[in-house]
C-alpha positions in Angstrom: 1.8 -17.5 -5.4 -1.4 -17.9 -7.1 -3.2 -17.0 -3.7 -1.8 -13.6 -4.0 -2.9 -12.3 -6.9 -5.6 -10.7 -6.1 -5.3 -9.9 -2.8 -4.9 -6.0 -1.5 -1.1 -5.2 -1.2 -1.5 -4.9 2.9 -3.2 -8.4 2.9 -0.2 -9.5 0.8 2.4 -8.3 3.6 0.4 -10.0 6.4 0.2 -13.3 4.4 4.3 -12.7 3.5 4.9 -12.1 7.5 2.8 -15.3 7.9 4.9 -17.2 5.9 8.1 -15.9 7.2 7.3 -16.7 11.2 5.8 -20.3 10.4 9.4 -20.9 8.6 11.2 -19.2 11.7 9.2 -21.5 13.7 9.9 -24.5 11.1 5.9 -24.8 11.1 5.6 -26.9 7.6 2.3 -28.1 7.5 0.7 -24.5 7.0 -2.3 -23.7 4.6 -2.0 -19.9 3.5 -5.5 -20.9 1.9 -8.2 -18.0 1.0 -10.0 -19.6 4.0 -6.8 -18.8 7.0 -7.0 -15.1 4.8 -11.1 -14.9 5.9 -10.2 -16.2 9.3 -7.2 -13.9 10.6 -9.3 -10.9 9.1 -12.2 -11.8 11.2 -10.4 -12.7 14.5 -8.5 -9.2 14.1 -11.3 -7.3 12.8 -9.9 -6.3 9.6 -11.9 -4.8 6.6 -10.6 -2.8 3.7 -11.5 0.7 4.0 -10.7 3.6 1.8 -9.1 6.4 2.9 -9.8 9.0 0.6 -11.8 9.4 -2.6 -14.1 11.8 -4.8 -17.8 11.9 -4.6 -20.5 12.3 -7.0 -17.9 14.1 -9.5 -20.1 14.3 -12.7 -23.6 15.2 -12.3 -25.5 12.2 -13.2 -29.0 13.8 -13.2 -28.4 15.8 -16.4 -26.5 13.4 -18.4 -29.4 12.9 -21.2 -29.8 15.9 -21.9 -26.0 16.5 -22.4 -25.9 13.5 -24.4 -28.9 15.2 -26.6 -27.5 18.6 -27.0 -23.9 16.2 -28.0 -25.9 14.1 -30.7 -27.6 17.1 -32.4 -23.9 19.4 -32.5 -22.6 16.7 -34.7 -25.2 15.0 -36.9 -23.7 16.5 -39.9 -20.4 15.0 -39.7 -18.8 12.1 -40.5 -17.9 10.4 -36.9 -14.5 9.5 -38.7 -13.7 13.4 -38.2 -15.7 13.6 -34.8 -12.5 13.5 -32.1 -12.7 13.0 -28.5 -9.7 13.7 -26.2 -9.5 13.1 -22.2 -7.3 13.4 -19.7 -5.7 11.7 -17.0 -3.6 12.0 -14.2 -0.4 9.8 -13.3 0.4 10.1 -9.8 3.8 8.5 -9.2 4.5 9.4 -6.2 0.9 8.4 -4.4 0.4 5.5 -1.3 -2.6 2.9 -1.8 -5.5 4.5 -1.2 -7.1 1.2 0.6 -5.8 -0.7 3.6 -6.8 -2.9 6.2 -7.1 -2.1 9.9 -9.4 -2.4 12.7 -11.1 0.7 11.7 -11.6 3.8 9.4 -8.6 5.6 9.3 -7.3 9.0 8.4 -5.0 9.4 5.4 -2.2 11.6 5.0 -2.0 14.2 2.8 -2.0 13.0 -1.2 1.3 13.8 -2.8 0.7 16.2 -5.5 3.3 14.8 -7.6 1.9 14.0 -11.3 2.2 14.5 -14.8 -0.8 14.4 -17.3 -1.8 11.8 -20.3 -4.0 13.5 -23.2 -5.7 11.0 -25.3 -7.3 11.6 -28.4 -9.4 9.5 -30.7 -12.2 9.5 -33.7 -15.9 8.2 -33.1 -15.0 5.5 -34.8 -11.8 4.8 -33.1 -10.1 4.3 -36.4 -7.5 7.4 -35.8 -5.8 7.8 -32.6 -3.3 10.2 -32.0 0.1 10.5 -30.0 -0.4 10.5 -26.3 0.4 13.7 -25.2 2.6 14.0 -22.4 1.9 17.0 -19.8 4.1 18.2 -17.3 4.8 21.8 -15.6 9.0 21.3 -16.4 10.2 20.7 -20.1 12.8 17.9 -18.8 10.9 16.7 -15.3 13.5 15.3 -13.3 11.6 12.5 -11.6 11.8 11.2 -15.2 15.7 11.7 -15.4 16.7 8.3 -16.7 13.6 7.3 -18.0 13.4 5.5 -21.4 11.5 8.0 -23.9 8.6 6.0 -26.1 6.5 6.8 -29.3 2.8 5.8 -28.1 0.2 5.8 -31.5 
């Protein structure tokens, strides 16, 4: 299976079907090599294309001076006391956002369906504190069942 590792998962369902119709059709001398990959991509025109995505969500052309105005806030301080925290979102709930086809395609609507991650760390990254764990319900359900676990 080491062919499949790092393929996209819809190239790893056409490869799978592959597999299963040459056994239906007791084919046995079958490479499922990265060369037959290249080959049935090109003869059906397949590329990977992204169906959705941000653009340009930081603004890039004042980053210096940000990182200035950042360095002269805390020279004073010890960076062990300096903290950063950042945010992410965990979508659970949320389709590939690549696949291949024979051209661009439109996506469906995203699900909305997330919680939030907070992490928080020194300068130094000597003191890390407890993921925080964001959600809009005290008890989510879509976490019903779910095994609770102390992150440091």
């Amino acid at each position: 299976m080491h062919l499949l590792q790092n393929l996209p998962s819809t190239l790893i369902f056409y490869v799978k079907k592959a597999k299963y119709f040459a056994q239906q059709f007791e084919i046995n001398k079958f490479s499922f090599s990265n060369g037959w990959i290249d080959k049935f991509k090109r003869w059906h025109n397949l590329k990977e294309y992204i169906k959705w995505g941000e653009a340009k969500s930081a603004p890039l052309e004042t980053l210096d001076e940000e990182r200035d105005i950042l360095h002269e806030i805390i020279k004073d301080y010890d960076l062990n006391d300096v903290f950063n925290c950042d945010e992410t979102g965990l979508y659970w709930d949320l389709e590939p956002s690549k696949t291949l086809a024979q051209g661009p395609l439109s996506g469906k609507k995203k699900s909305k369906k997330r919680v939030t991650l907070l992490l928080t760390c020194n300068a130094t990254c000597t003191e890390k504190l407890k993921l925080l764990f964001i959600h809009k319900y005290q008890n989510p359900q879509a976490l019903n069942g779910k095994k609770k676990k102390n992150y440091q």
